[in-house]
KEVEXBA-155805 format. One record per residue (C-alpha): x, y, z; residue in three letters; residue number from 1. Coordinates in nm, 3 decimals, decimal comma, m for minus. Layout:
<nodes>
> east	north	up	rest	nr
> X	Y	Z	Ala	NUM
...
</nodes>
This chain:
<nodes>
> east	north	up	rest	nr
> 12,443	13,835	15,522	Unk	1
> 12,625	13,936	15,199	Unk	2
> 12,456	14,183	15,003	Unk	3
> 12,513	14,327	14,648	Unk	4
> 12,304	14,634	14,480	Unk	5
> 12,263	14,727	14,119	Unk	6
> 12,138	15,025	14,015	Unk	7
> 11,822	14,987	13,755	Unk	8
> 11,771	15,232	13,464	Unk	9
> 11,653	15,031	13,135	Unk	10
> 11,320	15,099	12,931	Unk	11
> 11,007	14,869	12,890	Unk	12
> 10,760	14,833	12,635	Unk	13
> 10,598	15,214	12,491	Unk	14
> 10,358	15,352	12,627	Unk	15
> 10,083	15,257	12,400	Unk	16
> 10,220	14,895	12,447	Unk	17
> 10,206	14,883	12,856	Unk	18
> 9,865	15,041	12,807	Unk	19
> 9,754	14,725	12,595	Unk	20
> 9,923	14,467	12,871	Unk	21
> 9,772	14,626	13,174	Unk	22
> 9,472	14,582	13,016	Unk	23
> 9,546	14,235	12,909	Unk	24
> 9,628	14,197	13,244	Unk	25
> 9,290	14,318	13,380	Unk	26
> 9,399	14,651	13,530	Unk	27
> 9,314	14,989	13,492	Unk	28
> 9,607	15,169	13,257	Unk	29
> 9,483	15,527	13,444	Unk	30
> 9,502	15,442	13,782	Unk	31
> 9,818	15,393	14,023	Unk	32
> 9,718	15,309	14,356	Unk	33
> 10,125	15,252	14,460	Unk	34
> 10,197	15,587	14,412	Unk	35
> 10,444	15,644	14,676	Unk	36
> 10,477	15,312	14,798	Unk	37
> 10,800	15,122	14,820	Unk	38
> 10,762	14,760	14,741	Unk	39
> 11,011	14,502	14,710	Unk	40
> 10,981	14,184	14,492	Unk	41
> 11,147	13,860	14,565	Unk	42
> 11,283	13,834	14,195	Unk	43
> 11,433	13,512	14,156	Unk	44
> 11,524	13,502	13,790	Unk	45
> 11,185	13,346	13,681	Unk	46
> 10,888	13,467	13,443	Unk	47
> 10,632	13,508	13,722	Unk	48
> 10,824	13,739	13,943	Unk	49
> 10,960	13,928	13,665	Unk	50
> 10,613	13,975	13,548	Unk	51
> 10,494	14,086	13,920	Unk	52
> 10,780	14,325	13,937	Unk	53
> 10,657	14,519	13,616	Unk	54
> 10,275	14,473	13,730	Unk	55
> 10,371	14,668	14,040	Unk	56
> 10,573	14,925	13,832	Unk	57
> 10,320	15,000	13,601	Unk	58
> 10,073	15,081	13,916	Unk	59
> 10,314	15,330	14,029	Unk	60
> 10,497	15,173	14,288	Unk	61
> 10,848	15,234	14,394	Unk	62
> 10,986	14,888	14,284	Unk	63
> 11,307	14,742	14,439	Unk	64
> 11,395	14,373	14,363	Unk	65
> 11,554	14,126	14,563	Unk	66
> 11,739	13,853	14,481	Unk	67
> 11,769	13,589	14,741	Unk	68
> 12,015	13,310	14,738	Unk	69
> 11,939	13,082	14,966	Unk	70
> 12,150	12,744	14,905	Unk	71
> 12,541	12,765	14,911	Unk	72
> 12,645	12,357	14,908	Unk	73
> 12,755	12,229	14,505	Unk	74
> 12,708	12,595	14,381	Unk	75
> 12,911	12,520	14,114	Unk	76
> 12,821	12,230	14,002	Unk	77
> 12,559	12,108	13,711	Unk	78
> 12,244	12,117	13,950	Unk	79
> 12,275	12,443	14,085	Unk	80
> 12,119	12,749	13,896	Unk	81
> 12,176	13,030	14,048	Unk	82
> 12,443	13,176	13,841	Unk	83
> 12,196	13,191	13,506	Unk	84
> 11,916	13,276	13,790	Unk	85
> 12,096	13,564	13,933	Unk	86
> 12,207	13,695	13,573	Unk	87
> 11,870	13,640	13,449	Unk	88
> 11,689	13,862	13,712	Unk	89
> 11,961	14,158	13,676	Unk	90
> 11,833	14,147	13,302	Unk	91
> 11,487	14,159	13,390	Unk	92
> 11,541	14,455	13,678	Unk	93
> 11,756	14,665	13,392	Unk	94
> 11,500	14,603	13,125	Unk	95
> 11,245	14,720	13,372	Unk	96
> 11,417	14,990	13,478	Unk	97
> 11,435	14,950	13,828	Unk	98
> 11,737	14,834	14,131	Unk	99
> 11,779	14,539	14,210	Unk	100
> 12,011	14,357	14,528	Unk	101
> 12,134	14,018	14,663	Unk	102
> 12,110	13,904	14,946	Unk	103
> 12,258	13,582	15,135	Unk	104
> 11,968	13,384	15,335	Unk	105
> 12,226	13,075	15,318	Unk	106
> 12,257	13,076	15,685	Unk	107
> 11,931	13,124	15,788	Unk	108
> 11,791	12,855	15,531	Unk	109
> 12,018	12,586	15,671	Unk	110
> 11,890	12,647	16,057	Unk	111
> 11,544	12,710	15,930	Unk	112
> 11,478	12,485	15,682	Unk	113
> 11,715	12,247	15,578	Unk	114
> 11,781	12,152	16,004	Unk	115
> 11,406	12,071	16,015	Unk	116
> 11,394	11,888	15,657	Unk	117
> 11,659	11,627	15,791	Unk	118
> 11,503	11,566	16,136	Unk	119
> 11,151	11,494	15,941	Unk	120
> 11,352	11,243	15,751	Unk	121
> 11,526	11,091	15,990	Unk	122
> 11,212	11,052	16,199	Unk	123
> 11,049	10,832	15,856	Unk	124
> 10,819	11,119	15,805	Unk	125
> 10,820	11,322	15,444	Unk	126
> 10,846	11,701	15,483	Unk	127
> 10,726	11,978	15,252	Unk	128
> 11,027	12,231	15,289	Unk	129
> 10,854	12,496	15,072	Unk	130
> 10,590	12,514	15,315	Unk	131
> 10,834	12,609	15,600	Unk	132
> 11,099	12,813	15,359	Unk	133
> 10,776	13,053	15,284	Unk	134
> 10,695	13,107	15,645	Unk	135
> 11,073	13,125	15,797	Unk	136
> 11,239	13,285	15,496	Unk	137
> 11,044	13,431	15,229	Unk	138
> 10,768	13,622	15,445	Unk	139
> 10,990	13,627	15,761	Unk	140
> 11,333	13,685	15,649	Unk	141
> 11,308	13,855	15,325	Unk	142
> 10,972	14,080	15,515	Unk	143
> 11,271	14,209	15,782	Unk	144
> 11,526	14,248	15,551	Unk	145
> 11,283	14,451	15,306	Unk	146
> 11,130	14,629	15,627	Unk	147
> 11,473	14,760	15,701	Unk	148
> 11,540	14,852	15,350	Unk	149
> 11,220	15,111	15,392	Unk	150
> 10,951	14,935	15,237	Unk	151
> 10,613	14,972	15,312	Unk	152
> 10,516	14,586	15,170	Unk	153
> 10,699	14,305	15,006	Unk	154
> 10,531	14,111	14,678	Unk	155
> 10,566	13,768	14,539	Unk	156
> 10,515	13,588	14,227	Unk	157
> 10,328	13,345	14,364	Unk	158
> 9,956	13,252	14,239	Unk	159
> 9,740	13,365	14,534	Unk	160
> 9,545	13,631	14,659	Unk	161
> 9,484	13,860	14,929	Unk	162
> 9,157	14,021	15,047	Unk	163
> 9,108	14,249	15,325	Unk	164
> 8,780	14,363	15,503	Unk	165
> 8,800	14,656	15,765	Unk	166
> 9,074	14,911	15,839	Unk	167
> 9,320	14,982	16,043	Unk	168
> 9,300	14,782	16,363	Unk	169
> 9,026	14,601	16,295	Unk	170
> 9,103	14,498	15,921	Unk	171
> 9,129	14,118	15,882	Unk	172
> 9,322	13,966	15,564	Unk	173
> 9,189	13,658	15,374	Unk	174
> 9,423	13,433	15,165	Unk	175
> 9,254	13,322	14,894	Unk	176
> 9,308	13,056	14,577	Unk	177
> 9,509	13,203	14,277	Unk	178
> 9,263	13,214	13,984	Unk	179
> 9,429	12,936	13,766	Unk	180
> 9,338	12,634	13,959	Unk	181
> 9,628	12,473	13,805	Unk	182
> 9,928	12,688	13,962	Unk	183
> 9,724	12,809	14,277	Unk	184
> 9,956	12,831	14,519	Unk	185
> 9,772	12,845	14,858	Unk	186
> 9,846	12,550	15,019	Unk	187
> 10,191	12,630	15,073	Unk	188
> 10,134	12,986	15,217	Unk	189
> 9,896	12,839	15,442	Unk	190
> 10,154	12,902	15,762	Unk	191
> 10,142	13,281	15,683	Unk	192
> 9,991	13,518	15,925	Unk	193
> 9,790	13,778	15,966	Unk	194
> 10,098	14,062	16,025	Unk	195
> 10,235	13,907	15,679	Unk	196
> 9,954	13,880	15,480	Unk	197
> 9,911	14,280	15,595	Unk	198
> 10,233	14,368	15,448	Unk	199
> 10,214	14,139	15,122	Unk	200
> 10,116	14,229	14,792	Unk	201
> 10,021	13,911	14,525	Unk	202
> 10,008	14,033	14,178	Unk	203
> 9,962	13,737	13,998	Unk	204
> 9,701	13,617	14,193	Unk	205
> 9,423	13,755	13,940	Unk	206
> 9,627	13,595	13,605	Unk	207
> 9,627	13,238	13,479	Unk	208
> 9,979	13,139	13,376	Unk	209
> 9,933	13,184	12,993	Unk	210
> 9,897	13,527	13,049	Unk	211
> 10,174	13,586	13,252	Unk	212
> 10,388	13,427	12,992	Unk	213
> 10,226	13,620	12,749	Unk	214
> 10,260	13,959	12,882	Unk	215
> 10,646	13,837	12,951	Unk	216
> 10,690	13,818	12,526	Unk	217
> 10,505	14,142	12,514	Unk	218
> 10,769	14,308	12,706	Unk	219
> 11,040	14,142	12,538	Unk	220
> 11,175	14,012	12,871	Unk	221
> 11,493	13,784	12,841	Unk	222
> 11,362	13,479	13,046	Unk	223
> 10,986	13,532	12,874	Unk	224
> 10,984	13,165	12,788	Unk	225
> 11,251	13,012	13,076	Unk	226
> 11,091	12,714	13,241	Unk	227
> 10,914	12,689	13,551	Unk	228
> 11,128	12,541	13,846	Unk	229
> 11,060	12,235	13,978	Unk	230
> 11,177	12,050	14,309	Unk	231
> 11,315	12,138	14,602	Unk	232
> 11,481	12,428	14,551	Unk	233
> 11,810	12,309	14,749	Unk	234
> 11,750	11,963	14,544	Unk	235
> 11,746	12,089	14,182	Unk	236
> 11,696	11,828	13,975	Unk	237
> 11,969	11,606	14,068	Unk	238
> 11,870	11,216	14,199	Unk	239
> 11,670	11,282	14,557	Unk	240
> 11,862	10,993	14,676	Unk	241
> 12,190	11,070	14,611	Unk	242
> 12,139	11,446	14,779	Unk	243
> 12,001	11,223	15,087	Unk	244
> 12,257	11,005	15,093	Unk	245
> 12,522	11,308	15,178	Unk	246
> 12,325	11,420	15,478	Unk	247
> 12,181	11,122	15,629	Unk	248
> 12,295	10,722	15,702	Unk	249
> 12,190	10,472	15,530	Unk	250
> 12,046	10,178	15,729	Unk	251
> 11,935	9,905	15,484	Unk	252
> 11,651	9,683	15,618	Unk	253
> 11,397	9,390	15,495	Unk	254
> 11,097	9,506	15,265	Unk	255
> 10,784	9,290	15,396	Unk	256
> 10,432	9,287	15,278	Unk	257
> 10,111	9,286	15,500	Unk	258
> 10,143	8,891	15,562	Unk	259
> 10,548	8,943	15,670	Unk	260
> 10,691	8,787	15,396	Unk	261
> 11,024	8,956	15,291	Unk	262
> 11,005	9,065	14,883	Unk	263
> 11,307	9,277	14,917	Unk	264
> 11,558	9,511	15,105	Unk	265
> 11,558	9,913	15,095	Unk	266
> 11,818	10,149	15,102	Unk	267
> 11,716	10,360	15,434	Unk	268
> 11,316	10,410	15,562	Unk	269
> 11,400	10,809	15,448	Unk	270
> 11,437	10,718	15,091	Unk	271
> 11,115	10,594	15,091	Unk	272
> 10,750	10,749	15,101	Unk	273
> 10,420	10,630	15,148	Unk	274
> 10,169	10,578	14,792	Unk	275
> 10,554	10,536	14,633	Unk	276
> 10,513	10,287	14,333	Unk	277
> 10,826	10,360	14,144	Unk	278
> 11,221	10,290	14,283	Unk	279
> 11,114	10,069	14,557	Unk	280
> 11,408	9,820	14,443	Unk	281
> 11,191	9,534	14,417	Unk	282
> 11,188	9,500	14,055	Unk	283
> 10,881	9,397	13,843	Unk	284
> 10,765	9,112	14,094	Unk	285
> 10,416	9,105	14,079	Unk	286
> 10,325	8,811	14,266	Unk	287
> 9,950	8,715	14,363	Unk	288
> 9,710	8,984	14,275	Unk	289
> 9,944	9,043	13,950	Unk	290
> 9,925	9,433	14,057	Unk	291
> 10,186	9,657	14,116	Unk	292
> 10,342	9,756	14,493	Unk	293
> 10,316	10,090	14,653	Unk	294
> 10,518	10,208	14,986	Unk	295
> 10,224	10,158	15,272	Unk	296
> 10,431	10,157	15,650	Unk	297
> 10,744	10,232	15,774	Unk	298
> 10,852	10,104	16,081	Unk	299
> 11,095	10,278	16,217	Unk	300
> 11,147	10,078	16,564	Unk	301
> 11,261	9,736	16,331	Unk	302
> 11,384	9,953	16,015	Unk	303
> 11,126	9,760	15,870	Unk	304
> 10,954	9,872	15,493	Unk	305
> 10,559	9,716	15,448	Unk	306
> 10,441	9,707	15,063	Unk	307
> 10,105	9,637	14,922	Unk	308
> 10,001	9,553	14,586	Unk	309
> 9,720	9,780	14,420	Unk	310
> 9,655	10,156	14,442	Unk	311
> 9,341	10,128	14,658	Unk	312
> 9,484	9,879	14,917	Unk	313
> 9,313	9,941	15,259	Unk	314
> 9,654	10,016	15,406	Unk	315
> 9,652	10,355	15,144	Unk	316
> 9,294	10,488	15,223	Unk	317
> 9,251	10,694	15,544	Unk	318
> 8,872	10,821	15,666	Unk	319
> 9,062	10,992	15,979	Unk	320
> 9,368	11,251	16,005	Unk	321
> 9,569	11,396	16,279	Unk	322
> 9,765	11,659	16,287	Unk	323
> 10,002	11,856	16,460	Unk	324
> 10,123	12,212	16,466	Unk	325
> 9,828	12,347	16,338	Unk	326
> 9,832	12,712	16,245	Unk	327
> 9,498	12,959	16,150	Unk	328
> 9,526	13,255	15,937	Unk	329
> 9,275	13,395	16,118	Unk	330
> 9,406	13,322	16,460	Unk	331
> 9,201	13,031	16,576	Unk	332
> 9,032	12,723	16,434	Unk	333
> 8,763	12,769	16,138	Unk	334
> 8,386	12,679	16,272	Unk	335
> 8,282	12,364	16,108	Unk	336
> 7,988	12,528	15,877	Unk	337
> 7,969	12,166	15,673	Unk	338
> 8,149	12,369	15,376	Unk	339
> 8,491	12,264	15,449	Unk	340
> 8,700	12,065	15,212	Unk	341
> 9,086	11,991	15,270	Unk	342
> 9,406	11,920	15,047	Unk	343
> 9,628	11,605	15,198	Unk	344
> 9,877	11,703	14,940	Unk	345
> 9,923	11,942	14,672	Unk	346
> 9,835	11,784	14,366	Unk	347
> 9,457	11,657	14,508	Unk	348
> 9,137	11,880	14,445	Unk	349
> 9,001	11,983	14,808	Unk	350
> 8,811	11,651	14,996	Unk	351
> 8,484	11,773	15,219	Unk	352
> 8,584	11,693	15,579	Unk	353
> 8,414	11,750	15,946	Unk	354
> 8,676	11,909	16,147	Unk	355
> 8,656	11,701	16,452	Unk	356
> 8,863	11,782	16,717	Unk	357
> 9,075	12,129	16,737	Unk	358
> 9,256	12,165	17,025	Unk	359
> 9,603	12,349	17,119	Unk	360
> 9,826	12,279	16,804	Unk	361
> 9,610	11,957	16,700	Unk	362
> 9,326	11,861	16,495	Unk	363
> 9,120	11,594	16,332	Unk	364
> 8,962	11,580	16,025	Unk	365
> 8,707	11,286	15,921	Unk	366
> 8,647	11,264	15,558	Unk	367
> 8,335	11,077	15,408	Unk	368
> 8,568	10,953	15,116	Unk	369
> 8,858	10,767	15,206	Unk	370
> 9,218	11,009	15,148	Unk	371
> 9,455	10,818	14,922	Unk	372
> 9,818	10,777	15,095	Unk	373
> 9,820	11,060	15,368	Unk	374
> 10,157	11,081	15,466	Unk	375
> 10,328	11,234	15,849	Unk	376
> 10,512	11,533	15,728	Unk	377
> 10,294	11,619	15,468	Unk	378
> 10,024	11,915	15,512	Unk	379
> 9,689	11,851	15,579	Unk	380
> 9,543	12,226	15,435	Unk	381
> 9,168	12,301	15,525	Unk	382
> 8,943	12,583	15,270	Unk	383
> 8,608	12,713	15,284	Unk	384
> 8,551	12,795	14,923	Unk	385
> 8,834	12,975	14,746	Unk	386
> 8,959	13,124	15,129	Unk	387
> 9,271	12,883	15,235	Unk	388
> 9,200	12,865	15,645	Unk	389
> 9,521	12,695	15,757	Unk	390
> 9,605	12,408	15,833	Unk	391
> 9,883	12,201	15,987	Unk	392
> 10,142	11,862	15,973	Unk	393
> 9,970	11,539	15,926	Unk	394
> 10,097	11,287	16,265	Unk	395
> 9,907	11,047	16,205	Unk	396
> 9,606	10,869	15,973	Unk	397
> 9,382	10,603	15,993	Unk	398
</nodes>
């Protein structure tokens, strides 16, 4: 891997000013419990990590960031940030006054991540590659490489939380919901494990995002008001399809609806995903019920595309999950207490399920409410409260 170090050395806010944030920020200005402590930040050129990096500072610790470029393929061209990214996180590291590196994950990302993301799609199911970049690069690759770099524990700007009961051999570490329901970012850390969540540090978990940004403008930082990413990160924001179509074939096919009558042709089964309302190349036909289609089956032995009309078809609502390659923070399956809920997708507030069936790397959930287009690939993420349990990919629903 290519790496590249600059040396940090700029000055924050006074004294009297980082007194006021930390307490803004709901932390004590007197203590420093990172005294001595070598941490190092993923800083990717965003206001959250930024933010973490000076949080962890300010409480003493040794602060080293690390910039991690992880996506080589169109780096020059318009949907590819990490130029301004890079630039924007050596600004933060000088104004903060601490070092900062690069380092290459390209290699890793593309037999890690990007390898699994096409298989998904060419097996018709829709993958989540964040979830799997977190557990193979962020807090696997970026946790050795820091390791190696002497540091006692890695941070992130994401919004979640740690909590830890017992000590030393016997301590056991919690992941738990960021504090802003509206950026919690649990359910795609849910792989992590018990030896990461030991070495990680989370200090955003406590703020809601309007803080964050405001304790950003406090400091004067360059990218205090730089927008949030969104997508894929290898994606950008250039058309999904026409990334797809460099990677994969397209195999055109009919577009049927539950009675097998043909209403169109698509592009390729991996352009498509089910609860999918918009692109579906079948115009503004509204025939029968007058309401629009959604993407329902894929049928990937007669490259066949099914379509319903209205959001709460049958064909959309599931009372049963499976899924596969289930993974427990804690090390096994949670016991079913009747306080579980679970998240189908991101977006969805948690749905109270009965864990069914847990067995090897599968289980079933039953839900009492019907689960609005659960989709294979997706993760199916189970909570007890504000404590994120695991979960794992959804095979299968009915």
């Amino acid at each position: 891997m290519d790496i590249v170090a600059i040396g940090g050395g700029g000055a924050t806010a006074s004294a009297a000013a980082s007194r006021t944030l930390m307490q803004a920020a709901g932390l004590d200005p007197d203590r420093r419990p990172g005294e001595g402590v070598r941490v190092v930040i993923g800083l990717s050129g965003g206001v959250d990590s930024a933010v973490g990096a000076w949080l962890l500072k300010a409480q003493g610790y040794e602060v080293v960031g690390l910039f991690m470029k992880n996506w080589e393929d169109d780096d020059d061209d318009e949907y590819c940030s990490t130029r301004q990214d890079w630039l924007d996180a050596v600004s933060v590291a000088d104004l903060i006054g601490i070092d900062i590196e690069a380092v290459n994950f390209a290699a890793e990302y593309r037999e890690r991540v990007f390898a699994e993301f096409l298989r998904e799609y060419s097996a018709g199911r829709t993958p989540n590659p964040d979830v799997l970049c977190n557990a193979e690069i962020k807090f696997k690759a970026f946790l050795d490489h820091a390791v190696r770099m002497g540091a006692g524990c890695i941070a992130t700007g994401h919004y979640a939380r740690r909590r830890t009961t017992g000590e030393g051999e016997s301590a056991r570490h919690e992941l738990l919901r960021g504090l802003d329901a509206s950026k919690d970012q649990s359910y795609f850390l849910h792989r992590l494990t018990q030896a990461q969540l030991a070495r990680t540090i989370f200090p955003l978990g406590h703020l809601h995002k309007r803080q964050v940004r405001e304790i950003a403008l406090g400091l004067g930082l360059p990218n205090a008001r730089k927008k949030d990413s969104t997508g894929i990160c290898f994606i950008g924001e250039r058309p999904f399809r026409e990334f797809l179509n460099r990677y994969l074939p397209v195999r055109p096919g009919p577009i049927l609806t539950e009675d097998g009558r043909q209403v169109g042709e698509h592009l390729g089964l991996a352009f498509y995903t089910l609860g999918q309302r918009k692109g579906i190349g079948i115009g503004g036909t509204r025939q029968g019920s007058g309401q629009p289609w959604y993407v329902a089956r894929k049928d990937l032995g007669r490259n066949t595309l099914f379509v319903v009309q209205g959001h709460d078809h049958p064909w959309l609502l599931s009372t049963r999950i499976e899924a596969d390659h289930a993974h427990w923070i804690a090390g096994g399956p949670p016991h079913d207490d009747g306080r579980l809920g679970a998240k189908t997708r991101y977006r969805q507030a948690d749905a109270p399920c009965r864990l069914a069936r847990a067995a090897g790397g599968d289980f079933v959930l039953e839900f009492a409410q019907p689960q609005w287009a659960a989709t294979p690939g997706q993760s199916a993420v189970l909570y007890r409260g504000e404590v994120c349990l695991g979960g794992g990919l959804i095979s299968a629903a009915a």
